[in-house]
Every structure is written in C-alpha cells, then in structure tokens.
DSSP file (Angstrom, degrees, kcal/mol; ACC not computed):
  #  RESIDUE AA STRUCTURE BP1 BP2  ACC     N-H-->O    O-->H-N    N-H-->O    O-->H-N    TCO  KAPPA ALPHA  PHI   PSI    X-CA   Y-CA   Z-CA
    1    1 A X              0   0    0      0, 0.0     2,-0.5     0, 0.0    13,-0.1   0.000 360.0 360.0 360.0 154.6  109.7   71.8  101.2
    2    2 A X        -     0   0    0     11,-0.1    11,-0.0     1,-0.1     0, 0.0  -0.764 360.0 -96.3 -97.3 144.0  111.0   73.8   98.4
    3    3 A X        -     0   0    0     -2,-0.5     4,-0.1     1,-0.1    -1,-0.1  -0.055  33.1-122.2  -9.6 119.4  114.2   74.5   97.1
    4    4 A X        -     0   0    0      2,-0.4     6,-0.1     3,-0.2    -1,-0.1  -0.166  35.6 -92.7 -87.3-173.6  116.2   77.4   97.9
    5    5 A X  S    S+     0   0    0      4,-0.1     2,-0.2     2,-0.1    -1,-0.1   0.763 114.3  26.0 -10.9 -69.1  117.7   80.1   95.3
    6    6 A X  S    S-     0   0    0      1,-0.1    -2,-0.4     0, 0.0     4,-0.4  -0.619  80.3-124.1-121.3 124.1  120.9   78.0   95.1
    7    7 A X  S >  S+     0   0    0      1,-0.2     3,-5.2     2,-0.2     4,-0.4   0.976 114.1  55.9 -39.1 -70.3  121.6   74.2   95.6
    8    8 A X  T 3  S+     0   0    0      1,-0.3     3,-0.3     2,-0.1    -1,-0.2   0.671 105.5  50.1 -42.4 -31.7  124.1   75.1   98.1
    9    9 A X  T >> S+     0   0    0     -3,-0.3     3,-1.1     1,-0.2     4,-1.1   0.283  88.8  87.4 -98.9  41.5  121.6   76.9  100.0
   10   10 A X  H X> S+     0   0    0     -3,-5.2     4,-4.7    -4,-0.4     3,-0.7   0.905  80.1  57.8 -52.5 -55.6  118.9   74.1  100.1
   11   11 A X  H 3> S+     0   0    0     -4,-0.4     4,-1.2     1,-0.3    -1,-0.3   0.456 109.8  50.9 -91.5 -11.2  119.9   72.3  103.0
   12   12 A X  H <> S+     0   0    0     -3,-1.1     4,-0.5     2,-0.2    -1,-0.3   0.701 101.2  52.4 -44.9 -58.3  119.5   75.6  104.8
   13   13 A X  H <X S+     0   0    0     -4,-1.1     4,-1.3    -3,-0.7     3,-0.3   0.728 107.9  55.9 -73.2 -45.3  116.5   76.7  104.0
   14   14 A X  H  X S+     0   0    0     -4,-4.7     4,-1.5     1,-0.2     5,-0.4   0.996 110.1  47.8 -54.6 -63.0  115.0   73.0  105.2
   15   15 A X  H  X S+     0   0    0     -4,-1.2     4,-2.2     1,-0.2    -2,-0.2   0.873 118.2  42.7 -48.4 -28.2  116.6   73.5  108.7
   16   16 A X  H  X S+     0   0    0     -4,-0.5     4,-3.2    -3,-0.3    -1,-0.2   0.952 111.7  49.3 -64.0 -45.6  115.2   76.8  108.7
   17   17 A X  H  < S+     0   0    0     -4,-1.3     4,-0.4    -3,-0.3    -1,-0.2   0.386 113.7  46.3 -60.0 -19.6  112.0   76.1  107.5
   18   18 A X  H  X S+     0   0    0     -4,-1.5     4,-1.6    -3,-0.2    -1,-0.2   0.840 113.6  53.5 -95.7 -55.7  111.6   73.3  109.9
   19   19 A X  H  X S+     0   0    0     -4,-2.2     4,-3.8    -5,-0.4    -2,-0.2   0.932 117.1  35.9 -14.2 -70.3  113.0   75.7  112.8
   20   20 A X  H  X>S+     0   0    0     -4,-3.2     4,-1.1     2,-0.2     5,-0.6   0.904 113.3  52.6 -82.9 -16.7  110.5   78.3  112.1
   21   21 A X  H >>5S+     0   0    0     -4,-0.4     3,-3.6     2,-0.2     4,-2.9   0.940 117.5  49.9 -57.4 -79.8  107.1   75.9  111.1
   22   22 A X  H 3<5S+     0   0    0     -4,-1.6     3,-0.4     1,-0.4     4,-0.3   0.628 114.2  40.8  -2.1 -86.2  108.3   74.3  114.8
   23   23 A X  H 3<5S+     0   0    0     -4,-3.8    -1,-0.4     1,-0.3    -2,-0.2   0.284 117.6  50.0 -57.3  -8.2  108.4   77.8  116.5
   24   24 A X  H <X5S+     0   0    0     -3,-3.6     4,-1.6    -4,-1.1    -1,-0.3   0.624  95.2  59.7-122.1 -36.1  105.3   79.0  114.8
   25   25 A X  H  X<S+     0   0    0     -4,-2.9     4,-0.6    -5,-0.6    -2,-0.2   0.855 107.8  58.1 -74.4 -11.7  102.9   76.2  115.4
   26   26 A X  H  4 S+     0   0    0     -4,-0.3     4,-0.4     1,-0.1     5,-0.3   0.371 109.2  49.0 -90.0 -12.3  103.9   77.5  119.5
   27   27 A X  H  > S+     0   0    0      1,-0.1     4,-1.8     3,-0.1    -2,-0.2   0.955  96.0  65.1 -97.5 -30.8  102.7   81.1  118.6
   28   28 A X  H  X S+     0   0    0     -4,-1.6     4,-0.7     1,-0.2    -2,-0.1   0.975 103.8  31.4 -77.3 -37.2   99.7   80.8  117.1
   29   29 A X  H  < S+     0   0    0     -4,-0.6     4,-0.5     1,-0.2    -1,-0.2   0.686 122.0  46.3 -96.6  -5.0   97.2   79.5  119.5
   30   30 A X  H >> S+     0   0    0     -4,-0.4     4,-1.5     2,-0.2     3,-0.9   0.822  99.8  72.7 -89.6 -21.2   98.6   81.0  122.7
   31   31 A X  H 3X S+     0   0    0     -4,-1.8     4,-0.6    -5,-0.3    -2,-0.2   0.750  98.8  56.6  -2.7 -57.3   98.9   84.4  120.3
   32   32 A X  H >< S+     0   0    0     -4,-0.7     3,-0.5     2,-0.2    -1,-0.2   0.777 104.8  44.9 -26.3 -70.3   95.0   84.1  121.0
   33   33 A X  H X4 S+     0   0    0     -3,-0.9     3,-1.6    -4,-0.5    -2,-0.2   0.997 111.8  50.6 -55.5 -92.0   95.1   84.1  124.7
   34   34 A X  H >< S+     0   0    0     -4,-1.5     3,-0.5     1,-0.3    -1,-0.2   0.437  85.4  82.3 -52.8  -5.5   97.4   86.7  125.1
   35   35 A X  T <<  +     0   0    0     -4,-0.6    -1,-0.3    -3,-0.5    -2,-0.2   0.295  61.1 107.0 -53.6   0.5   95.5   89.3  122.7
   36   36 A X  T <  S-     0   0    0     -3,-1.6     2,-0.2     1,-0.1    -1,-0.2   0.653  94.7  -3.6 -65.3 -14.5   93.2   90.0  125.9
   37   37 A X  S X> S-     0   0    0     -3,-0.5     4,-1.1     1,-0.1     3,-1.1  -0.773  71.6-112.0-170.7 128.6   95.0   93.5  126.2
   38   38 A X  H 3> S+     0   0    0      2,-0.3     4,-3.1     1,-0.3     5,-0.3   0.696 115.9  62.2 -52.8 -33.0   98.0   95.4  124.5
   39   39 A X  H 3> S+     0   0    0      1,-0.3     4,-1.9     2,-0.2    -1,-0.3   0.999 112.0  34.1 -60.7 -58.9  100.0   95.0  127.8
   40   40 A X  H <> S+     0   0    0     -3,-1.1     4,-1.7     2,-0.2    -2,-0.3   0.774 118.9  56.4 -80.8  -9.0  100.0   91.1  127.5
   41   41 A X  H  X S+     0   0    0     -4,-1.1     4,-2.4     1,-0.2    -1,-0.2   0.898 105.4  46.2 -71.8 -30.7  100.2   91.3  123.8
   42   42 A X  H  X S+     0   0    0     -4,-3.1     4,-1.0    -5,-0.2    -2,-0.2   0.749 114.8  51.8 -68.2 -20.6  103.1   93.2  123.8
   43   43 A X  H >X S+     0   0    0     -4,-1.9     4,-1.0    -5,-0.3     3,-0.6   0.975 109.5  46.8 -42.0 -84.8  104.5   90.7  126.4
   44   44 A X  H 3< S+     0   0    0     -4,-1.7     3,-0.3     1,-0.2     4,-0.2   0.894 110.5  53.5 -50.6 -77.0  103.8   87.7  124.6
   45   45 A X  H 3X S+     0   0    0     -4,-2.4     4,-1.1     2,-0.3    -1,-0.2   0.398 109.9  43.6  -5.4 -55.9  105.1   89.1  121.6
   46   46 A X  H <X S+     0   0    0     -4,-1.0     4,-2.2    -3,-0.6     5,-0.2   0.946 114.3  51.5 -20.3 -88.1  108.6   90.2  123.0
   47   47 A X  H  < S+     0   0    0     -4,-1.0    -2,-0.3    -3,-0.3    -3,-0.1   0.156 111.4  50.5 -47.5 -11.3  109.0   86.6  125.1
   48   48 A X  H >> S+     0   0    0     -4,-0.2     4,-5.9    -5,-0.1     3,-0.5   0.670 113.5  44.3-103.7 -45.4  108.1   84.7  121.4
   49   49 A X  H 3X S+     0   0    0     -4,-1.1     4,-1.7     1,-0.3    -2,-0.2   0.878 114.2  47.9 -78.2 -22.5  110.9   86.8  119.3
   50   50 A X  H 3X S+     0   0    0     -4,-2.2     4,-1.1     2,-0.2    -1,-0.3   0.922 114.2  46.4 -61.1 -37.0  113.4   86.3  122.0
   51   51 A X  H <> S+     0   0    0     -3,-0.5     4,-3.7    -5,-0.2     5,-0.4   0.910 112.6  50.3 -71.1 -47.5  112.4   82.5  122.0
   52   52 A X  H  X>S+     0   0    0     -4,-5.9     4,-2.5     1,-0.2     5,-1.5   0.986 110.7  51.6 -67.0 -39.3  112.6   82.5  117.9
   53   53 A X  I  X>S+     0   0    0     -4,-1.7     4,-0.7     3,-0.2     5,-0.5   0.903 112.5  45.2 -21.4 -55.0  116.3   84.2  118.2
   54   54 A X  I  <5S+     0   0    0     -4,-1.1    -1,-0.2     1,-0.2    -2,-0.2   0.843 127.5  27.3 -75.5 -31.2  117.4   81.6  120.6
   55   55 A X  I  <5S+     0   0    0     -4,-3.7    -1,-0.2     2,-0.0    -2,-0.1   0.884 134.7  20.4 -74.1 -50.9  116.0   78.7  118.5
   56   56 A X  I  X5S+     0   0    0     -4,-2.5     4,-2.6    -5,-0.4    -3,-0.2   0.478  98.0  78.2-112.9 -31.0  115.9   79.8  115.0
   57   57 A X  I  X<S+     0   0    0     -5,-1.5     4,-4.1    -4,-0.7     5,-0.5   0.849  84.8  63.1 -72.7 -17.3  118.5   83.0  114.1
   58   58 A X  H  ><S+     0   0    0     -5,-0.5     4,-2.2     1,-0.2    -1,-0.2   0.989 111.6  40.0 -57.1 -38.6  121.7   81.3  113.9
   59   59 A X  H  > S+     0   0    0      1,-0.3     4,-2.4     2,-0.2    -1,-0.2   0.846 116.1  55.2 -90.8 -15.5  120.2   79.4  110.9
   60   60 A X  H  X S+     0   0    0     -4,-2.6     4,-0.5     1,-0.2    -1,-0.3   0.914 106.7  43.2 -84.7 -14.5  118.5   82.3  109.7
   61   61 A X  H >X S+     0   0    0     -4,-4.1     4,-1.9     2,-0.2     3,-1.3   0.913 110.0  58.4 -68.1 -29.0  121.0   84.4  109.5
   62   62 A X  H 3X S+     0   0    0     -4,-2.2     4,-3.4    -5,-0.5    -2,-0.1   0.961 115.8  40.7 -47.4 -57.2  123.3   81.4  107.8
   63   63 A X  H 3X S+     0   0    0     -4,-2.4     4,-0.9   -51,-0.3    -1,-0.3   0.420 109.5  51.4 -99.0  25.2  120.7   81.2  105.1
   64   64 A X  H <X S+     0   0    0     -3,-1.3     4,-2.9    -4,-0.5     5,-0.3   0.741 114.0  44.1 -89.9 -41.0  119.8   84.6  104.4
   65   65 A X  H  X S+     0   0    0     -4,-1.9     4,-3.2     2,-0.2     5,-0.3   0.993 115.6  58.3 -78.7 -62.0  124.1   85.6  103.9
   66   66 A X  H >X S+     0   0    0     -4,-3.4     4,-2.4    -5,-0.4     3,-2.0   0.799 111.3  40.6 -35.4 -79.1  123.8   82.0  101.7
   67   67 A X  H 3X S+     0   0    0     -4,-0.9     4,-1.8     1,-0.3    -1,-0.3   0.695 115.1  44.9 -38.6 -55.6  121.2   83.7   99.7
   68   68 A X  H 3< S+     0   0    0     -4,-2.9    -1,-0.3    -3,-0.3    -2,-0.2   0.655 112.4  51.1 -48.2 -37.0  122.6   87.0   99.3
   69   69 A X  H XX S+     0   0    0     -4,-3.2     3,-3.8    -3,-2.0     4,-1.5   0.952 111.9  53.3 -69.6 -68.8  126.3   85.6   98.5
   70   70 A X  H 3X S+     0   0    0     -4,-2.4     4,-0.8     1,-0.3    -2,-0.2   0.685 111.3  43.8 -56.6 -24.7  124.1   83.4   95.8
   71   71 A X  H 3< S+     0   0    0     -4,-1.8     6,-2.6     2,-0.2     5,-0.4   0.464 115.1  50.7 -88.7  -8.4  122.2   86.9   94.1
   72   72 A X  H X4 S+     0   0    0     -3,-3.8     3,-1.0    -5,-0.2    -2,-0.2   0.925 112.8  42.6 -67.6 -35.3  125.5   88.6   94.1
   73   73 A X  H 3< S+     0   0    0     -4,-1.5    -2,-0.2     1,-0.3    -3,-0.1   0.841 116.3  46.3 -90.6 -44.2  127.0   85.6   92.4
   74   74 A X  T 3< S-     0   0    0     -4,-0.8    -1,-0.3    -5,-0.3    -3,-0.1   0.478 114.7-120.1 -88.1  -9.3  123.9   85.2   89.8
   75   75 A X  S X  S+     0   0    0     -3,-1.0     3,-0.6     1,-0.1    -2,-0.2   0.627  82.2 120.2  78.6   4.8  124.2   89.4   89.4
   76   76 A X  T >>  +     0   0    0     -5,-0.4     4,-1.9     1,-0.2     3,-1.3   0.589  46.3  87.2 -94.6 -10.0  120.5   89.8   90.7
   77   77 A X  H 3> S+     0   0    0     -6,-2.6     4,-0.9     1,-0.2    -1,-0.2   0.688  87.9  47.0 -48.0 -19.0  121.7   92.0   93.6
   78   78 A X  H <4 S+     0   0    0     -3,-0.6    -1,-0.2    -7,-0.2     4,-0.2   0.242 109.6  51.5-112.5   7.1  121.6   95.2   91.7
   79   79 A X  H <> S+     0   0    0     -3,-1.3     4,-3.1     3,-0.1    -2,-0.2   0.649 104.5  54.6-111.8 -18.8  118.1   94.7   90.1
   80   80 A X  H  X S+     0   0    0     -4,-1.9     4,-3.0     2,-0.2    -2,-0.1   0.984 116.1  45.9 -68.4 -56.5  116.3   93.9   93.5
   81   81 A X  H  X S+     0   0    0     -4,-0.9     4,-2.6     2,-0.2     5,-0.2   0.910 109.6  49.5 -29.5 -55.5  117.9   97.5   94.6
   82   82 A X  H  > S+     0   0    0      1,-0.2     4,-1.1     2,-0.2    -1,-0.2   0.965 113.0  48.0 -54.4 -50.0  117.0   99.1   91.7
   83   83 A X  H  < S+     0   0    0     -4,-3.1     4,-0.3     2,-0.2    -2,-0.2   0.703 110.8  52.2 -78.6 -11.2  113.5   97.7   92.2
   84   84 A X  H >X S+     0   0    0     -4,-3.0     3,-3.2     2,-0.1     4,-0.6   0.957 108.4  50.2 -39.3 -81.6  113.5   98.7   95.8
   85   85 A X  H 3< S+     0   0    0     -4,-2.6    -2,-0.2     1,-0.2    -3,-0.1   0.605 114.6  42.3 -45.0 -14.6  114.4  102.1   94.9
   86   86 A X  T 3< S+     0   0    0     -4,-1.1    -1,-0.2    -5,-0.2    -2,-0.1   0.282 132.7  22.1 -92.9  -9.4  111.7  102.4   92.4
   87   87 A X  T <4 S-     0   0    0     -3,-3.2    -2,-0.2    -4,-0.3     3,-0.1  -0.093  78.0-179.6-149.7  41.2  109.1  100.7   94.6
   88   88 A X     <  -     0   0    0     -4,-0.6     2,-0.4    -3,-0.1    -3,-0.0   0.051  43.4 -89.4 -57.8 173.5  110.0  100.9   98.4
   89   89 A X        -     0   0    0      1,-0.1    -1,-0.1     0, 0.0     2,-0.1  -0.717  38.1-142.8 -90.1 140.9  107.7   99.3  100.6
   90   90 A X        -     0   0    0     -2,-0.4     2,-0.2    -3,-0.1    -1,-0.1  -0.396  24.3-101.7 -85.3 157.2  105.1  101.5  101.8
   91   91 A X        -     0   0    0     -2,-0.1     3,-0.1     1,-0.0    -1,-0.1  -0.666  51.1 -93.6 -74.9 158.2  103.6  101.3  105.8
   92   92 A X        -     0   0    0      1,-0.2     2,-0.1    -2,-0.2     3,-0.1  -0.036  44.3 -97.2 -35.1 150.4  100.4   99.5  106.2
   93   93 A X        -     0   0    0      1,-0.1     2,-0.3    -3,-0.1    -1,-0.2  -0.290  47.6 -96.5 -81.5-175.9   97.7  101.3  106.1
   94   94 A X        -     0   0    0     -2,-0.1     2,-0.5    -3,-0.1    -1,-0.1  -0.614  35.1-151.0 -93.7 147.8   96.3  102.3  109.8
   95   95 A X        +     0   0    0     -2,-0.3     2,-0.3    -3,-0.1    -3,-0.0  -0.891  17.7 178.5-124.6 102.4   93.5  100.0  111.1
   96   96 A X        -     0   0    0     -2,-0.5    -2,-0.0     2,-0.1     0, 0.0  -0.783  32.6-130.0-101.8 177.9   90.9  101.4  113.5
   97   97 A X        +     0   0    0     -2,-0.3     2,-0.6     2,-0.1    -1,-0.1   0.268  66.0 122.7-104.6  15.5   88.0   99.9  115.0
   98   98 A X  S    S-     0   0    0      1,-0.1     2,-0.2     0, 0.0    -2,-0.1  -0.606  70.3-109.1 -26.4  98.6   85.8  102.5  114.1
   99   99 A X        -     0   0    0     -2,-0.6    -2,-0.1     2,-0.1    -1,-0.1  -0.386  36.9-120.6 -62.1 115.9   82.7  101.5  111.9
  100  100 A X        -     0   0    0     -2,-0.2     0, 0.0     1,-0.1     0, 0.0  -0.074   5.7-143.5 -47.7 162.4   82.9  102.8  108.2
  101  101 A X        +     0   0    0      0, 0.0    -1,-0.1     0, 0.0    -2,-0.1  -0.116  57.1 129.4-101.5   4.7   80.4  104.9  107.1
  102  102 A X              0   0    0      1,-0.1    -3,-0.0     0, 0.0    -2,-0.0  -0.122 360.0 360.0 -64.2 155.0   80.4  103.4  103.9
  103  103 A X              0   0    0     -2,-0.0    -1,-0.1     0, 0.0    -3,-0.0   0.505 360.0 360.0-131.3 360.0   77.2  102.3  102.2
C-alpha cells in the first residue's frame, strides 16, 4: 500500500485501506445478484453503506480530518478551493438504454 499525504497519516490510510479492500471484495459479486431490479438494488445498496459505516467510518473519518489538518499545515488547502471553484465537479452525464443512432 501507498503512503499517505503525511507520515503521520500513513498508518491510517493502511487501516483504512485494508477496511475498505475487506468491505469491498463483499460488494462486488453479490452487487451482481442484486442488480435483478431497482427495488433490490436499491436495497442492497443501502444494507452495504450502512455495513461500510459500521465497519469502516470511524477510520475514515480519522484519516480524512488527518489529511485535511496535513493540507492546512502544508498551505495546500486554499489552492484545492481555488481549483474547485474554478473547476467544480460536473454530474455524470445521464445513461439511457436506448440504442444510439449514431453511424
């Protein structure tokens, strides 16, 4: 695993990183399953971020605030703003399943 920001928050970012690789190898292939209809994806979906909360947010929040303390500290908090404001994130585009008409 790689190295966070910050020494200090290293050791953070491995427990997390270990957390969410954990929590994530449980999502993907029953993800599958439960795409059979919006109802149970939305289900499923719900019932995994409640699970990753229970498992996994204490330590993400720990090493997200780590991080944040560590770009104030380094002065890079006011250029990721600036480049927000100058580039917010746009939405996704919209996906139907419609067949293009493109040739």
């Amino acid at each position: 695993m790689a190295d966070s920001l910050t020494p200090q928050c290293t050791p953070l970012k491995h427990e997390y990183d270990t957390c969410f690789n954990a929590w994530f190898e449980g999502y993907l292939e029953p993800a599958v399953a439960a795409s059979s209809s919006p109802e149970k994806r939305s289900e499923y979906s719900k019932q995994k971020a409640d699970e990753f909360q229970q498992k996994c947010g204490n330590v993400w929040r720990s090493y997200r605030e780590c991080v944040q303390n560590s770009l104030k500290e380094k002065g890079l908090d006011a250029l990721l703003q600036q480049a927000r404001e100058e580039h917010p994130l746009a939405e996704p585009p919209v996906v139907t399943n419609e067949p293009s008409n493109k040739s």
